[in-house]
C-alpha positions as CSV (number, residue, x, y, z in Angstrom):
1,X,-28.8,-38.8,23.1
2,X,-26.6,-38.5,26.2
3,X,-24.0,-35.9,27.9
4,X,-20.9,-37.1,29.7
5,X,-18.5,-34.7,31.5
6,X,-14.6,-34.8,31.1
7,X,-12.1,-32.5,30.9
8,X,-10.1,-31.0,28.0
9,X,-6.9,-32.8,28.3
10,X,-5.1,-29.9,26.1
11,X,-6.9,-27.0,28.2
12,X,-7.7,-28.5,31.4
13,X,-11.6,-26.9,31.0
14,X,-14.6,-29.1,31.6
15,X,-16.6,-30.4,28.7
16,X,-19.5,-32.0,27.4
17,X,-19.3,-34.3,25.5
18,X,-22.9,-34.6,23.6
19,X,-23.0,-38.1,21.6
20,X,-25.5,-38.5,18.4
21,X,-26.7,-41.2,16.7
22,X,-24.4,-43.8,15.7
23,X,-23.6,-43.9,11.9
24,X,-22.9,-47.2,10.4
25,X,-20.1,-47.7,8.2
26,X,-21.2,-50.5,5.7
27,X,-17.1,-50.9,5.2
28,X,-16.1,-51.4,8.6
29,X,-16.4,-54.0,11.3
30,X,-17.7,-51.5,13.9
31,X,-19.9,-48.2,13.9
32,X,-18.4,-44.9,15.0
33,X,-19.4,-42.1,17.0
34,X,-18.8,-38.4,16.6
35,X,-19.0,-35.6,19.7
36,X,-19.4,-32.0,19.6
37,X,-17.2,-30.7,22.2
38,X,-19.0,-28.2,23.9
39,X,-16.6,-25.8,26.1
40,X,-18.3,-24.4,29.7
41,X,-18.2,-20.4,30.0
42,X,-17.6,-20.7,33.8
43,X,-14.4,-22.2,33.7
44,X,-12.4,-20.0,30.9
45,X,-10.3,-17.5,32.8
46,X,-10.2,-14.3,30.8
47,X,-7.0,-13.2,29.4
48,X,-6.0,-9.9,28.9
49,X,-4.2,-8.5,25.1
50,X,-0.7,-9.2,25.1
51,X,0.5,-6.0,23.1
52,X,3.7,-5.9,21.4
53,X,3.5,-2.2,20.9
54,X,0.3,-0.7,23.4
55,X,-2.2,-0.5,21.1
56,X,-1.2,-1.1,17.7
57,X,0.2,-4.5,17.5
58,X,-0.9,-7.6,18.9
59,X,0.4,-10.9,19.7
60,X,-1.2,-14.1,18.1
61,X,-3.5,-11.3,16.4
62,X,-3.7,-10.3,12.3
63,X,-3.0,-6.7,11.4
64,X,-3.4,-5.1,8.2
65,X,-1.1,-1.9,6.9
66,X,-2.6,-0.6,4.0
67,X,-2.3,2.9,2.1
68,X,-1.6,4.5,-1.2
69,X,1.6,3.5,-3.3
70,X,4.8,5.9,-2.5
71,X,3.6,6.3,1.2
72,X,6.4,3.7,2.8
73,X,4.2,1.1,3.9
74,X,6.8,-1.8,3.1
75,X,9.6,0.3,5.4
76,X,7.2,1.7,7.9
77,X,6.8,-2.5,8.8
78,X,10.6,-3.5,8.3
79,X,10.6,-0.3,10.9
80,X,8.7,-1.8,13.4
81,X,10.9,-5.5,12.5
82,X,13.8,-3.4,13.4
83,X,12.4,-2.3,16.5
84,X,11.7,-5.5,17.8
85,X,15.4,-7.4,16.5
86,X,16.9,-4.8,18.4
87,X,14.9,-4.2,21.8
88,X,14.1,-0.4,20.4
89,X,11.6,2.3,21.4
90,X,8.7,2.3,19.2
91,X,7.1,5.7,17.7
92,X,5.8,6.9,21.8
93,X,8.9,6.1,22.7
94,X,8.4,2.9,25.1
95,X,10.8,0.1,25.0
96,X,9.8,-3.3,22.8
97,X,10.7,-6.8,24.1
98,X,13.7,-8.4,21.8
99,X,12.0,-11.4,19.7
100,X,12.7,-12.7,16.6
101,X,10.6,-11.9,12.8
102,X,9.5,-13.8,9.8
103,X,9.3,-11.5,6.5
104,X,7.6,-13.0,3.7
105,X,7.9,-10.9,0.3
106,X,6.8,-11.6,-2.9
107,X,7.9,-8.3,-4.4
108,X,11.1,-6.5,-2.6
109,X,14.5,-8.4,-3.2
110,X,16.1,-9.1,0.7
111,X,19.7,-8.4,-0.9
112,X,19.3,-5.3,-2.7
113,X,16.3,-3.7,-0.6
114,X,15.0,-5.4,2.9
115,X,18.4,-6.3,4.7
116,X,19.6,-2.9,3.7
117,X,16.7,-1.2,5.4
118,X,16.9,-3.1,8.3
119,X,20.5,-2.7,8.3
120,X,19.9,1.2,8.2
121,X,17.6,0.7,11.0
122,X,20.0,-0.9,13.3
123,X,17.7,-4.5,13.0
124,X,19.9,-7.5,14.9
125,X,20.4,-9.8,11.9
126,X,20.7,-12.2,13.4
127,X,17.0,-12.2,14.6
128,X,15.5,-11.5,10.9
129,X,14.3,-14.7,9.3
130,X,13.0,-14.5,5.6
131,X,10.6,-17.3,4.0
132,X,12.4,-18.7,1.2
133,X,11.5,-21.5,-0.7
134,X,9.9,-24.9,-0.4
135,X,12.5,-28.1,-0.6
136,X,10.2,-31.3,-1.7
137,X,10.7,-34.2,-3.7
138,X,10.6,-33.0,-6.8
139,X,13.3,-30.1,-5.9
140,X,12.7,-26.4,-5.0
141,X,9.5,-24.7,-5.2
142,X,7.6,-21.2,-3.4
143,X,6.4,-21.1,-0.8
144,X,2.4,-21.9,-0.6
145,X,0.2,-20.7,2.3
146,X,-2.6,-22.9,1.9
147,X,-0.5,-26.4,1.9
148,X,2.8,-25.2,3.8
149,X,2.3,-23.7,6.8
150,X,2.1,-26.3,9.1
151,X,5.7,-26.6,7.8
152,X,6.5,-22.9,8.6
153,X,5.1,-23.4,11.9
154,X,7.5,-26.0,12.9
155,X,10.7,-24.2,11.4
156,X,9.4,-21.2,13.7
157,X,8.8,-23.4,16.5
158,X,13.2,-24.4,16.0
159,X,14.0,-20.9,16.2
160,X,11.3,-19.9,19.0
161,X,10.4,-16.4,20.5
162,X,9.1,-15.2,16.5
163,X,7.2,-11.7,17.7
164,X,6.3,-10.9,14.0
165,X,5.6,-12.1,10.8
166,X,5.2,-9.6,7.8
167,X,3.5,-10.7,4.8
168,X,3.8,-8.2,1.8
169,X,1.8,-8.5,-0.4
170,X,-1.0,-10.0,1.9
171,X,-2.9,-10.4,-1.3
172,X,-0.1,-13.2,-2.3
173,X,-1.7,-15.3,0.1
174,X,-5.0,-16.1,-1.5
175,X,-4.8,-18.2,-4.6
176,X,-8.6,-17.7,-5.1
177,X,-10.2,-14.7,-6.2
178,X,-9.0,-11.7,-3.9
179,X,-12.6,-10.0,-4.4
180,X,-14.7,-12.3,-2.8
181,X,-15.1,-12.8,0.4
182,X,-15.2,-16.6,1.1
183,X,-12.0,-17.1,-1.0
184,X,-10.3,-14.6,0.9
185,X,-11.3,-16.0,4.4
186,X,-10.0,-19.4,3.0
187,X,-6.8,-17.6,2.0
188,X,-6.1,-15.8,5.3
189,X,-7.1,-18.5,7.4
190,X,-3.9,-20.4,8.1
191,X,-2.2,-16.9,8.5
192,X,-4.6,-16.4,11.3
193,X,-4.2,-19.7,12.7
194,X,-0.3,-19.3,12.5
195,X,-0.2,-16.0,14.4
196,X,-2.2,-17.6,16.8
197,X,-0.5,-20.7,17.8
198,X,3.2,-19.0,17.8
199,X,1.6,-15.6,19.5
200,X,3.3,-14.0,17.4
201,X,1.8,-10.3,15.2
202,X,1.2,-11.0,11.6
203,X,1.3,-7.8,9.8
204,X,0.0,-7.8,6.2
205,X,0.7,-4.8,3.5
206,X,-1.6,-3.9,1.2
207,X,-3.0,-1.1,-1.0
208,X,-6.1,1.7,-1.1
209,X,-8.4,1.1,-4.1
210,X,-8.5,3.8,-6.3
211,X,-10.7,7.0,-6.2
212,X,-12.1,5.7,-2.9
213,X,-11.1,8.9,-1.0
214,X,-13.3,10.2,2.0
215,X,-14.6,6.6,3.0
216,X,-14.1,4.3,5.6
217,X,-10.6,3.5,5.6
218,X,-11.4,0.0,6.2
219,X,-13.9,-0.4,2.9
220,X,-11.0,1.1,1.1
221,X,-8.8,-1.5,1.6
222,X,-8.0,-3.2,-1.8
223,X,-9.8,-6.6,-2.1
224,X,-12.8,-7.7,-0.4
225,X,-14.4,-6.7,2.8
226,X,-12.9,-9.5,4.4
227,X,-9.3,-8.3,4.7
228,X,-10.5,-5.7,7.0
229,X,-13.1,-7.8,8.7
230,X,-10.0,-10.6,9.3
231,X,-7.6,-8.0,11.2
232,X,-8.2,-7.1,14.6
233,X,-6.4,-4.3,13.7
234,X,-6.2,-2.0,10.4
235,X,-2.9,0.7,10.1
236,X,-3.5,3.7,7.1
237,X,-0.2,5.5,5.6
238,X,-1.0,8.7,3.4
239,X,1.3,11.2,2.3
240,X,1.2,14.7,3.4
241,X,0.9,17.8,0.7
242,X,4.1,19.9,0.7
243,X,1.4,22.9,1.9
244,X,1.6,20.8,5.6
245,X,4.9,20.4,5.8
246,X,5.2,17.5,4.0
247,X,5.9,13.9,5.7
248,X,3.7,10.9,5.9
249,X,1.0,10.1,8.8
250,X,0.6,6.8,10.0
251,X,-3.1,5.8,11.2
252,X,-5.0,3.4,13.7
253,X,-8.1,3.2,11.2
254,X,-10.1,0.4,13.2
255,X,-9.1,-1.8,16.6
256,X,-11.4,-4.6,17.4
257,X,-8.9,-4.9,20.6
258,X,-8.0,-1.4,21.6
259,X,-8.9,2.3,20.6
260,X,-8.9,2.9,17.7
261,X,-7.6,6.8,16.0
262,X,-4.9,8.9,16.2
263,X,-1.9,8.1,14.6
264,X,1.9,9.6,14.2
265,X,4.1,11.1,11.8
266,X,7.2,10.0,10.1
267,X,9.4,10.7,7.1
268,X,11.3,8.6,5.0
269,X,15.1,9.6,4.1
270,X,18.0,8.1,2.3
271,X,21.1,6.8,4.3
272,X,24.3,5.4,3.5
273,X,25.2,2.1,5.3
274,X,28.2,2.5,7.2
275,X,29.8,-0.9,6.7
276,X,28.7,-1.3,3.1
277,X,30.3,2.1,0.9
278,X,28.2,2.8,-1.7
279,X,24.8,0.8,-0.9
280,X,21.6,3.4,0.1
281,X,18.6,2.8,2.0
282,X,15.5,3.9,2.9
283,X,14.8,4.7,6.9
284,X,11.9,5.5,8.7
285,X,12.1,9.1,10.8
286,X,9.5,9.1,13.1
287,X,7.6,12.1,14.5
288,X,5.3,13.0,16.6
289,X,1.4,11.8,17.7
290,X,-1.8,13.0,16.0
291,X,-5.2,12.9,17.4
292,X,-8.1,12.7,15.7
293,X,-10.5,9.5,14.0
294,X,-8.7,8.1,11.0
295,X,-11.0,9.0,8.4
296,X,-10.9,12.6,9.1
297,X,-7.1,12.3,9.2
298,X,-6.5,10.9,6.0
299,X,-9.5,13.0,4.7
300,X,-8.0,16.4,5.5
301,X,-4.5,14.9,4.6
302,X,-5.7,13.9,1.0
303,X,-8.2,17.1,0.2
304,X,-4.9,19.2,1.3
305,X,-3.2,17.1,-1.1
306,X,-5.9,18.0,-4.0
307,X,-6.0,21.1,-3.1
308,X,-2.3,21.7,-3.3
309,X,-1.8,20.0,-6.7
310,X,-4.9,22.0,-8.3
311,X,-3.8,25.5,-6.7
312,X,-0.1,24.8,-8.5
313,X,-1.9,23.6,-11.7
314,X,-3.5,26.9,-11.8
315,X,-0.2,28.8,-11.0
316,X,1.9,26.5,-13.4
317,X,-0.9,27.4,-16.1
318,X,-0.5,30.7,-15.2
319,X,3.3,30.8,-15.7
320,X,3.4,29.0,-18.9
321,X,0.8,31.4,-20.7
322,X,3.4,33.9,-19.7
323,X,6.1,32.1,-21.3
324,X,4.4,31.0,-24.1
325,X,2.8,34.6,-25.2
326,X,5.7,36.1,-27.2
327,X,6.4,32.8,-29.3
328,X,6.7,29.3,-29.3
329,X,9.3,27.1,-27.5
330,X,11.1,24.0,-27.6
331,X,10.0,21.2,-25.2
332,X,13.4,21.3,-23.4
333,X,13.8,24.5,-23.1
334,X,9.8,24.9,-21.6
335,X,11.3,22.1,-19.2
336,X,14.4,23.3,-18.1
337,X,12.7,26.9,-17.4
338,X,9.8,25.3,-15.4
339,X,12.3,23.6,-13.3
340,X,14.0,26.8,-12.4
341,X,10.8,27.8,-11.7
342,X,9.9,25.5,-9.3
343,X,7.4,23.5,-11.3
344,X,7.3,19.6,-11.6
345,X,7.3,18.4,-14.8
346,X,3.7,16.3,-14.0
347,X,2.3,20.0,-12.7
348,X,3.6,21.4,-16.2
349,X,1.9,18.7,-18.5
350,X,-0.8,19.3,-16.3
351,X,-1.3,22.6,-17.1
352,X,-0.4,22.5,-20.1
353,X,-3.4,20.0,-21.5
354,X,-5.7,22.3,-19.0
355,X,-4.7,25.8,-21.0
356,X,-4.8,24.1,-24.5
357,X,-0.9,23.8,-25.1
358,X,-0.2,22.3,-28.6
359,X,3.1,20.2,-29.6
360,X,4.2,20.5,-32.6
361,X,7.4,18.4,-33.9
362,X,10.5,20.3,-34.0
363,X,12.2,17.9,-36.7
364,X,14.3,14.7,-37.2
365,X,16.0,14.2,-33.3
366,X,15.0,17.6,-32.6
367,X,12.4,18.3,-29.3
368,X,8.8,19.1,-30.1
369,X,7.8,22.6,-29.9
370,X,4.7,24.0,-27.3
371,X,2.3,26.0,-28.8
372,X,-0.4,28.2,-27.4
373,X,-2.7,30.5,-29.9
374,X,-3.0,34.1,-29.0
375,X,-6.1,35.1,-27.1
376,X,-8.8,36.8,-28.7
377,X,-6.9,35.8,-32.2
378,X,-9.4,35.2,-35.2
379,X,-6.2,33.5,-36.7
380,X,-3.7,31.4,-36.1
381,X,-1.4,31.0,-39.0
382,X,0.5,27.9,-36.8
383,X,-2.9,25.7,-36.3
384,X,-5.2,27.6,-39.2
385,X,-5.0,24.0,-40.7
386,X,-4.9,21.8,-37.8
387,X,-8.3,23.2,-35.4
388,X,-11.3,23.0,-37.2
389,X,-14.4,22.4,-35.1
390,X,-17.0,19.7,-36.3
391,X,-18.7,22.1,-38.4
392,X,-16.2,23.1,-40.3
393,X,-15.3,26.7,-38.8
394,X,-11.8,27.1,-37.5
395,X,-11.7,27.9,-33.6
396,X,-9.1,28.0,-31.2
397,X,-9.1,25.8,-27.1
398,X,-10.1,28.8,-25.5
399,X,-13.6,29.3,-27.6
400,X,-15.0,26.6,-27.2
401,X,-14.2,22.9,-24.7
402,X,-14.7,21.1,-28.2
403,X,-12.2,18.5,-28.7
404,X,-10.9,20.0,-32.3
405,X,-10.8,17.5,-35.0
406,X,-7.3,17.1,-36.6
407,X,-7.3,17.8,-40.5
408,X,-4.2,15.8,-42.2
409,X,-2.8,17.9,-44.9
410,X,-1.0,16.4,-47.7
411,X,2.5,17.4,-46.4
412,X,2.7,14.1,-43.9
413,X,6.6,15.1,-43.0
414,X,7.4,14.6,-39.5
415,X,8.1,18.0,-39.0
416,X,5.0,19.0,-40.7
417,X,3.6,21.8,-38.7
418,X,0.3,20.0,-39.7
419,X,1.5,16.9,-36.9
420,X,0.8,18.6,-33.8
421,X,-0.6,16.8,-30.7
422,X,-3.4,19.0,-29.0
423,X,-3.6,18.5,-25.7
C-alpha cells in the first residue's frame, strides 16, 4: 500500500490519496483501483455560520419547526418567507438580506391559502417559487425527494440567490417508515444535501406527538429521533392560555450552531387583502422576546393551559348545576345560555359528562333535553328506569363513579324518555 499527495482540484486542499489492493475484474481488460480520499486538518480554513436571521436560521443548514396543531406553525414560516422576499426586519427587529424561497406543500392550496398569506405579509411575488410537479415522459407526476432533487437543484440554480426552502409536511419527504431512524435519515438526506450546495435554510414543519408534554422538546417531535438529531436547529410554537394573555410563543428548543432558548411572541389575526375584495388571510403579529430554556417555556405555557381549561371546567360545572336545578332544558337553549355566559361549548360538554348531565331526546326534529337528578334524591322519576347499578339497586352519578347500566324498556320510541345518553 502506498500514499501519494495531490490536491483537491474542487477545494484546492491537499490530499492523500491512499491506494489498496487492486481488484480484478474478470469482465474487463484491465484491473481498477479505488482511493480513499483522505482530507488534511491543517489546510481547512474555518468558516464562520452564515446566519440568515442571528441565531435562528441558517444558511446551507436544516431547521425543524414543530408544535401543536392550531399554533400557526405553517404562517409563522410563510412569515419569515415574507421577510426575506421583501428585505424586512425579522422578530428583533434587524434587517434580512432580499433572496429568493422555495415552498414545498403537500397540504395548504397556494391559491386559496399561501399566496394570500404572503400577500398579507407584504412577500415580493415575484421572489416566491412553489415546487409543483414533475414533467417526464410519461406526462405529469409529484414531485419525489428521493429521485428528483438533483432536478430541483438545477431549476434553483436558473433562478439563483434561493435563501429558503420550506418543506411542510417534512414528514412528506420520507417514503419509508417515518418512525425509524435509518429510513428517516435516508429520507432527509438529499434535503440536507440540497440546503447545502445552494446555501440556502431548509425549514421543515412538523407536529408534537401526543400527551408528550413536559419533555424534551426535541424527543417530542413527531417521528423518530432523527428529525431532531438531522436539524442543526429545532423551533417550538405553543399556544398561550387566555389566563396569560393569550398569543402564541415561538421557541429556540435546541441549536447545534448557536444558543439555544428564549424565544418571542406573536399572534395570528385575520386581514383583508387590499387588492383582492373579499379574500382573508391569516398574518403573523409579532411581539416581544422571552428568556428562558425552551422546555420550561412551553412547560409553564402548557400547565397554564391545563390549568386554565380545568379551573373553567369546574366553573362551567358549577354554572350548569345552577341552571339545571329547577328543571330540565332543551340542548339549545343550555347552548345559547352558556354562550351568553361566556362558556365554550367544548367547556360545557366538558362539564357536563364531569357532573353526570343526562340527554334525553326531545322528539322527532326536536333538540335533546339535559338532565341532571336532584341531589340527595332517593328518586328520580325521569331516570328511575334508565340508572340501575350492576346489582340491581337504582342509584344516581353522584353516589357512586359506577358507569350505570342502561335498562331498555319496551317503549323503544325515539322520544322515549327511556333513550337517554348518560354522560
Amino acid at each position: 500500500m502506498s500514499a501519494v499527495g495531490t490536491y483537491d482540484i474542487k477545494t484546492g486542499y491537499p490530499v492523500v490519496l491512499v491506494d489498496v489492493p487492486q481488484k480484478t475484474d474478470h469482465n474487463a481488460t484491465n484491473p481498477t483501483t479505488d482511493g480513499v480520499e483522505l482530507i488534511n486538518g491543517a489546510s481547512i480554513t474555518p468558516e464562520a455560520i452564515n446566519w440568515l436571521w442571528d441565531g435562528w436560521l441558517a444558511a446551507g443548514k436544516f431547521h425543524i419547526m414543530a408544535g401543536p396543531p392550531g399554533t400557526g406553525k405553517t404562517t409563522v414560516c410563510i412569515a419569515l418567507a415574507a421577510t426575506i422576499t421583501s428585505g424586512g426586519r425579522w422578530p428583533d427587529g434587524t434587517r434580512a438580506d432580499i433572496g429568493n424561497v422555495l415552498i414545498w406543500s403537500g397540504e395548504d392550496d397556494p391559491k386559496d391559502t399561501l399566496v394570500p398569506r404572503l400577500i398579507a405579509m407584504g412577500a415580493d411575488m415575484g421572489k416566491v417559487y412553489f415546487v409543483g410537479d414533475v414533467r417526464g415522459e410519461h406526462g405529469l407526476r409529484s414531485f419525489d425527494p428521493s429521485s428528483d432533487m438533483d432536478s430541483l437543484i438545477r431549476q434553483a440554480n436558473k433562478i439563483g440567490s434561493v435563501r429558503l426552502l420550506i418543506v411542510d409536511p417534512v414528514v412528506s419527504s420520507v417514503a419509508g417508515d417515518s418512525h425509524k431512524n435509518a429510513e428517516v435519515r435516508r429520507g432527509l438526506a438529499p434535503l440536507v444535501e440540497l440546503g447545502s450546495m445552494l446555501r440556502c435554510a431548509v425549514i421543515g414543519i412538523t407536529h408534537f406527538s401526543k400527551s408528550t408534554a413536559g419533555r424534551d422538546p426535541v424527543e417530542r417531535v413527531t417521528g423518530s429521533i432523527a428529525f431532531g438529531a438531522l436539524a442543526r436547529v429545532v423551533m417550538g410554537a405553543i399556544k398561550l392560555p387566555e389566563a396569560d394573555g393569550g398569543g402564541r410563543l415561538i421557541v429556540r428548543a435546541k441549536s447545534n450552531i448557536g444558543p439555544d432558548g428564549g424565544g418571542f411572541k406573536y399572534d395570528l389575526q385575520q386581514t383583508e387583502l387590499n387588492a383582492y375584495p373579499g379574500i382573508y388571510a391569516s398574518e403573523v403579529l409579532w411581539g416581544g422576546p422571552v428568556e428562558g430554556e425552551a422546555r420550561e417555556l412551553l412547560g409553564q405555557a402548557e400547565k397554564s393551559q391545563d390549568d386554565s381549561e380545568e379551573g373553567a371546567k369546574s366553573e362551567a360545572g358549577d354554572w350548569l348545576q345552577e341552571s339545571l336545578k329547577n328543571g330540565d332544558i332543551d340542548g339549545k337553549r343550555i347552548k345559547t345560555m352558556a354562550r351568553d355566559a361566556g362558556i365554550s361549548e367544548r367547556t360545557l360538554y366538558r362539564a357536563a359528562k364531569n357532573i353526570g348531565v343526562k340527554m334525553f331526546s326531545g322528539g322527532f326534529s326536536k333538540p335533546r333535553i339535559w338532565h341532571m337528578c336532584a341531589m340527595h334524591a332517593k328518586e328520580c322519576h325521569v331516570c328511575l328506569t334508565n340508572l340501575q347499578g350492576t346489582d340491581g339497586k337504582t342509584r344516581h352519578t353522584w353516589q357512586t363513579n359506577e358507569k350505570p347500566d342502561i335498562q331498555k324498556s319496551p317503549d323503544t320510541r325515539s322520544d322515549s324518555p327511556n333513550n337517554a345518553e348518560v354522560f
